[in-house]
N, C-alpha and C positions, 0 to 999 in steps of 0.2 A: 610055596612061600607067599602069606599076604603084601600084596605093594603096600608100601608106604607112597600113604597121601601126602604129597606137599604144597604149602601155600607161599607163593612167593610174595612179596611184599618190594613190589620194586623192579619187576619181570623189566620193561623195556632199555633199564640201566646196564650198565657192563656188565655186572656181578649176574641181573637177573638174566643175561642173554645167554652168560656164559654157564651157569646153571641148569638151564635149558638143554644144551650141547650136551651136562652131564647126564639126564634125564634121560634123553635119547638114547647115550649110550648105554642104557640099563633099562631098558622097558619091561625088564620082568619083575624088576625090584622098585620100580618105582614109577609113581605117576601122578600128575599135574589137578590139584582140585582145586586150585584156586590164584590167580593171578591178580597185578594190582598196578596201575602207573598211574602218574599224574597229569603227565597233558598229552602227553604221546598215545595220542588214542587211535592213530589208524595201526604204530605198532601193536599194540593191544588184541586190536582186532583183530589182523595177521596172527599174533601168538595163538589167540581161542581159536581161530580156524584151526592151526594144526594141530594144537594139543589136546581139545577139546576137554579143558576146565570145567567142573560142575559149575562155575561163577568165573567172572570177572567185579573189577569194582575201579574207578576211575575216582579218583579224590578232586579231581576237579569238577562240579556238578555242571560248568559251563560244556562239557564234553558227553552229557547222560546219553541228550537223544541222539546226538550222531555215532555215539556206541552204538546203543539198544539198536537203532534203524539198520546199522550195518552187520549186526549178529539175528537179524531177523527172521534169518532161514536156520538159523539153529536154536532149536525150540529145546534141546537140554543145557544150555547154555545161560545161567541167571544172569541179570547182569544189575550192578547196583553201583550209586556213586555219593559218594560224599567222604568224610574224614573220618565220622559215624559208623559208617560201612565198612570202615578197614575196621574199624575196634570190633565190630560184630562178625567181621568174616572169620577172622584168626580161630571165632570160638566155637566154628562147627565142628560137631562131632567125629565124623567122620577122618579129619586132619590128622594125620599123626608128628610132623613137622612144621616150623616154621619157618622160611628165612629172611632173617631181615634184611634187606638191601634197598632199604628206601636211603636216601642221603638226607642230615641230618637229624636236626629236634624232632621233626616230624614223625622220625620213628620211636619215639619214645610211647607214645600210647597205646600203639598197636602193641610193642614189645611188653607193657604190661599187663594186657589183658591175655594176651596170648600164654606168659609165664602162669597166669590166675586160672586158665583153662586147661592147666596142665599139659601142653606142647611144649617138646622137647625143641629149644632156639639153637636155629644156627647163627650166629650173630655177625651178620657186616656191617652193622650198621653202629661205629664205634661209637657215634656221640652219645648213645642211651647210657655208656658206662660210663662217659666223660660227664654228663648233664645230672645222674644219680644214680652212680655206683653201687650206693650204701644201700640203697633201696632195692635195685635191681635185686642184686644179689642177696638181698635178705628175703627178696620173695621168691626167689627161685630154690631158696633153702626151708623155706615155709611149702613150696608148694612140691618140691621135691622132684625140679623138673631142672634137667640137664644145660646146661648153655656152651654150645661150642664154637671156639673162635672160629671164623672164615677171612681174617686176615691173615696173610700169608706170614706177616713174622708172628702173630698170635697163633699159629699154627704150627707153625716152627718150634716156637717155646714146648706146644701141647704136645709135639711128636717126643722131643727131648727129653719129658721127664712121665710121660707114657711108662709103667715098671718101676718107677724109683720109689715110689711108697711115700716115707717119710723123709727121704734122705734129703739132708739141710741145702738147701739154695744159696749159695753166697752170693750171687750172680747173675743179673740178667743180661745179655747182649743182645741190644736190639738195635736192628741194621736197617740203614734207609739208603739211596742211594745217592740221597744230595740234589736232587733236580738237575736243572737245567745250569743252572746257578753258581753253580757250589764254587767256580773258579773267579768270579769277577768280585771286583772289589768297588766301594762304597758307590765312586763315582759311575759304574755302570749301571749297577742296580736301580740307579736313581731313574734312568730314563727306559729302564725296560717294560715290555707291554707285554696282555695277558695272553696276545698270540706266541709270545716269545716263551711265558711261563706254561704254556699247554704244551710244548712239544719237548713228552717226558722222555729220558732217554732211556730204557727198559722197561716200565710198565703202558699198556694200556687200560685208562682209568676214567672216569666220566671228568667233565672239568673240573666241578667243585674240588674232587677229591686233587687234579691232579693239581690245581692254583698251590693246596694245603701242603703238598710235595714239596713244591718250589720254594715254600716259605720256610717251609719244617714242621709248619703246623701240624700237619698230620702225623709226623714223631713225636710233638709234645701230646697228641691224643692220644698215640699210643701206647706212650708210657702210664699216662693215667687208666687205661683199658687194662692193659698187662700190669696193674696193682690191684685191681678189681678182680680179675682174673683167677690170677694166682696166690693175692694175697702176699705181695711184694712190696714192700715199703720201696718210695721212688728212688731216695740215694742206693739204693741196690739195684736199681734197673739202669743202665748205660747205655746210650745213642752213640752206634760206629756208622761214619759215612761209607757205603762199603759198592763204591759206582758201579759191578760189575751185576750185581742183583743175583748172585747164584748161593752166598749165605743167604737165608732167610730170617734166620738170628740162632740164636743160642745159648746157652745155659750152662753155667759155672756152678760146680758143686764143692763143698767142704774139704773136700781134698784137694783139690784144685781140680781137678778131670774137669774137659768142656767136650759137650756135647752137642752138636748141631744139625739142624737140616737142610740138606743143599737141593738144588735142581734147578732147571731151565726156567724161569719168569713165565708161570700160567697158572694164573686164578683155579682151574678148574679144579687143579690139584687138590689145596687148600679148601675145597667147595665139596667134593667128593669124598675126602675125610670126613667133615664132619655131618655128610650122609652115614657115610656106612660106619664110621667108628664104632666098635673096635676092628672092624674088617679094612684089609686093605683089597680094592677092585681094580681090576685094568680099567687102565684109561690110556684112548688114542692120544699120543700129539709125540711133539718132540723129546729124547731122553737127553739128559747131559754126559757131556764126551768130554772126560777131563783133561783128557790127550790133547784136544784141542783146543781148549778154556785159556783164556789168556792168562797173567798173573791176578791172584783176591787181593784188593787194596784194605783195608782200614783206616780210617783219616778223623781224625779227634772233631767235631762240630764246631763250629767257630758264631758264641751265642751272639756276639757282641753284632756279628751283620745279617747273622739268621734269629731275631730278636725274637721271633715268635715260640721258639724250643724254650728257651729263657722262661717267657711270660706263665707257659704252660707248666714249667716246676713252680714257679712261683705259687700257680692256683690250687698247686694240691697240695705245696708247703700250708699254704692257706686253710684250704679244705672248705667246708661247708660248699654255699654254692657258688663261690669262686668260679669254679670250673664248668659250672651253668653258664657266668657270664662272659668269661673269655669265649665258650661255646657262640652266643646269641653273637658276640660283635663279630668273633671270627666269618661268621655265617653274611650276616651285612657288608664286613670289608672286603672279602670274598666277594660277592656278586657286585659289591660299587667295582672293583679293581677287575672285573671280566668287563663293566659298562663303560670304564674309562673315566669315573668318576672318582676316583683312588687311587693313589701312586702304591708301588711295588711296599717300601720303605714306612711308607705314609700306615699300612694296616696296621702293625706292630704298634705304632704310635694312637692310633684311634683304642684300642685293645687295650690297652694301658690305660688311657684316661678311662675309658669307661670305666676298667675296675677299680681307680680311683671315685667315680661317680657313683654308679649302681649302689642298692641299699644290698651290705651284708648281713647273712644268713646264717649263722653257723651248727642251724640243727633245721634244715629245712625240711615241710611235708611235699607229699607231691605236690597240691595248691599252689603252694612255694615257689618251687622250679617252672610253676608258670607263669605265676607273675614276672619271676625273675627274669625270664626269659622275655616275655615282652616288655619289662623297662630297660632291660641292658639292650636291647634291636634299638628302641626307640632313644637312647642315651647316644649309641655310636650312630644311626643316622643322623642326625645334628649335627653332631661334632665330623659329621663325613659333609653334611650341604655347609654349613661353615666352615668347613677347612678349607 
């Protein structure tokens, strides 16, 4: 059997480390041709020592020569850096995979040259479908190349209706687990900090992702991911708080029958499928012991103090590039509220104006979504140094 080449996009992040881990466990069927980070560049190095990538590529170019100097003794090892580089790496020949796991806009470029290169995407990197959906997906239908979710409840859905053909969806159930958060009420919220909002209680996630937890934000992305996806209009997709993280989500069909997928909280899983899909592979780690599983909760999301689940139907009730700019502000209020410069409460509020601010789109090109994206960053940091 030929290894599949894969390039990760994002290797020193959670997704890419834990990727890794699947990699090793399959060295016959798979193997590493190309890796990617942005500042973390002695991990970087560390990875090409042991996996020995045809390439690296660092997007930070302030990072080029203390890569190159430190991979010095590995003369099959390229090493390239810039933002440029990621868009040219995806489209070597050789790749038979890509996985996105860069966080962020950022991965939006890589992800469409890669789809243009015909590389079959595993996607974690959801903001590409939140930022343009419409487009992704029409070029992956142009170019007739695969895109598999690697988020675990986009994974969930994908196991669920694996076999069902045509059969009508009434239903989506998609489960978060509420953060940190989920119990305290307005006057708490007010004074909580982003050490308090990083310590997720069942996932481990990079912070961005895991601030987006706490808030909800990352359930309002992924319900616009899981419409892109599947092709789900959003009043058919439902957010269940479900604290215990062993649904992953799940899927209601015309009958009523639901369908779901359970297991122990580990990326790899989700990471591993949509390697080997349609195979399933052993994979080391924990099984789930329902003997011992405490009671599954479900609990209705409560918009009115997690405002940011709210804002995110709004942008796709909206559509066009809406959901670009709650993306760019999300992305600013996020790193002002990890700097201390942004209250818990305060993002929800910044996010709003700006989409009151920002120029709408409602048939935008890609051109578009860049602009868009840097006047909605540059709209909420204002209204983030004046608040």
């Amino acid at each position: 059997m030929k290894k599949q080449q894969i390039c990760i996009l994002g290797s020193t992040g959670s997704i890419g480390t834990q990727a890794l881990d699947v990699i090793s466990q399959h060295p016959d069927r798979y193997e590493v041709y190309a890796l990617t980070a942005n500042n973390r560049w002695q991990q970087l190095v560390e990875q090409a020592i042991q996996y020995q990538p045809a390439a690296v590529v660092i997007a930070n170019e302030e990072h080029y020569t203390a890569v190159r100097e430190a991979l010095n003794d590995q003369p099959d090892i390229k090493v390239y850096a810039g933002k440029r580089a990621l868009d040219e790496i995806v489209e070597a020949d050789p790749i038979d995979m890509v996985l996105t796991a860069m966080v962020g806009f950022a991965g939006l470029s890589p992800t469409i040259h890669a789809v243009k290169a015909h590389k079959k995407i595993c996607l974690a990197n959801k903001e590409t479908l939140v930022v343009a959906g419409e487009l992704i997906c029409q070029l992956a239908q142009e170019n007739h190349v695969p895109i598999l979710p690697v988020d675990s409840e986009h994974s969930a859905i994908f196991q669920s209706i694996v076999g069902e053909g045509d059969n009508e969806i009434e239903k989506i159930l998609l489960t978060c687990s509420g953060g940190p958060f989920r119990k305290m009420d307005f006057e708490q919220l007010h004074t909580v900090t982003a050490a308090d909002a990083l310590k997720h209680p069942t996932w481990d996630m990079g912070a961005k992702i895991t601030i987006d937890s706490a808030s909800l934000m990352n359930k309002g992305f992924e319900v616009i991911e899981a419409k892109w996806l599947f092709g789900i209009p959003a009043e058919k997709i439902q957010v269940l708080i479900h604290p215990q993280s062993i649904v992953h989500s799940a899927v209601q069909f015309c009958d009523g029958s639901v369908k779901a997928q359970l297991g122990v909280p580990d990326m790899r899983l989700p990471i591993q499928y949509a390697f080997s899909f349609p195979e399933r592979l052993p994979l080391n780690g924990d099984r789930l012991d329902l003997f011992h599983s405490h009671s599954l909760e479900f609990i209705e999301p409560d918009t009115e103090k997690f405002r940011c689940l709210a804002l995110a139907f709004e942008a796709i009730n909206i559509g066009g590039n809406m959901p670009c700019i709650v993306n760019a502000a999300n992305e600013v209020v996020n790193l002002a509220f990890r700097q201390g410069r942004c209250g818990f409460l305060q993002m929800a509020e910044v996010i709003e104006q700006t989409m009151q601010q920002a120029t709408f789109d409602y048939s935008p090109s890609l051109d578009a979504y860049f602009r868009t994206d840097s006047e909605a960053r540059q709209i909420a940091e204002n209204i983030v140094a004046g608040g």
